[in-house]
N, C-alpha and C positions, 0 to 999 in steps of 0.2 A: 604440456597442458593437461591437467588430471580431468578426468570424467567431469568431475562435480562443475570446473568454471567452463571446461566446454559445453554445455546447459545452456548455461549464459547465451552463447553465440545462436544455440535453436532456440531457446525463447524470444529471442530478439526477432529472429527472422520468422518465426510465427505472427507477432506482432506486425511484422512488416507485410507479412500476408494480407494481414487483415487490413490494415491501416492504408494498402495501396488502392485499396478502392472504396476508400472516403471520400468526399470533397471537401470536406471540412479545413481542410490545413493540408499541407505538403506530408507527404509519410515518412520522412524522417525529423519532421517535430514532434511530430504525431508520438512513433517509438520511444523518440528522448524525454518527451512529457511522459509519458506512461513509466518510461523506467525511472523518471525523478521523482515520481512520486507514488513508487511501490516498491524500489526495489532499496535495499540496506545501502549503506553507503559502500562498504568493503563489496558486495556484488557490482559496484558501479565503477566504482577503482577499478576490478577483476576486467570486467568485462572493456572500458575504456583500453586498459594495457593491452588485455588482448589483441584488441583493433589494431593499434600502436604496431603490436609486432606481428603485426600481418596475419592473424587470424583470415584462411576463408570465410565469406561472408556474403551474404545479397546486400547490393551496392546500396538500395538501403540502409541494411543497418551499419555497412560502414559510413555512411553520411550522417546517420542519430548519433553515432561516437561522438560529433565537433558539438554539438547539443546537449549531452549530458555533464551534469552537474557533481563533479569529482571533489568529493571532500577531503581535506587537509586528513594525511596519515597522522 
């Protein structure tokens, strides 16, 4: 995993920092809305595979992974 997409993993879990003590929604829609509609699509692939192949993670944001919106290579 290069520096640059393990990013991906601590901004996720920063988001899920924040997003755990919302009430608004469950915090990992929360995360996967936030990354569907900020982050590139290739960061959204990057970060999904990650999950895939077992990146550590707060179980948050391996739950936003099945939420996010993975556009066609």
């Amino acid at each position: 995993m290069t520096q640059d997409r393990s990013k991906l993993i601590r901004m996720a879990g920063q988001m899920a920092d924040f997003f755990r003590h919302q009430p608004d929604r469950p915090p990992a829609e929360a995360v996967a809305a936030h990354i569907n509609d900020n982050w590139a699509p290739q960061m959204r692939r990057d970060f999904v595979e990650m999950i895939r192949q077992g990146a550590a993670a707060d179980p948050v944001v391996r739950d936003a992974a099945a939420f996010v919106r993975v556009p066609a290579a």
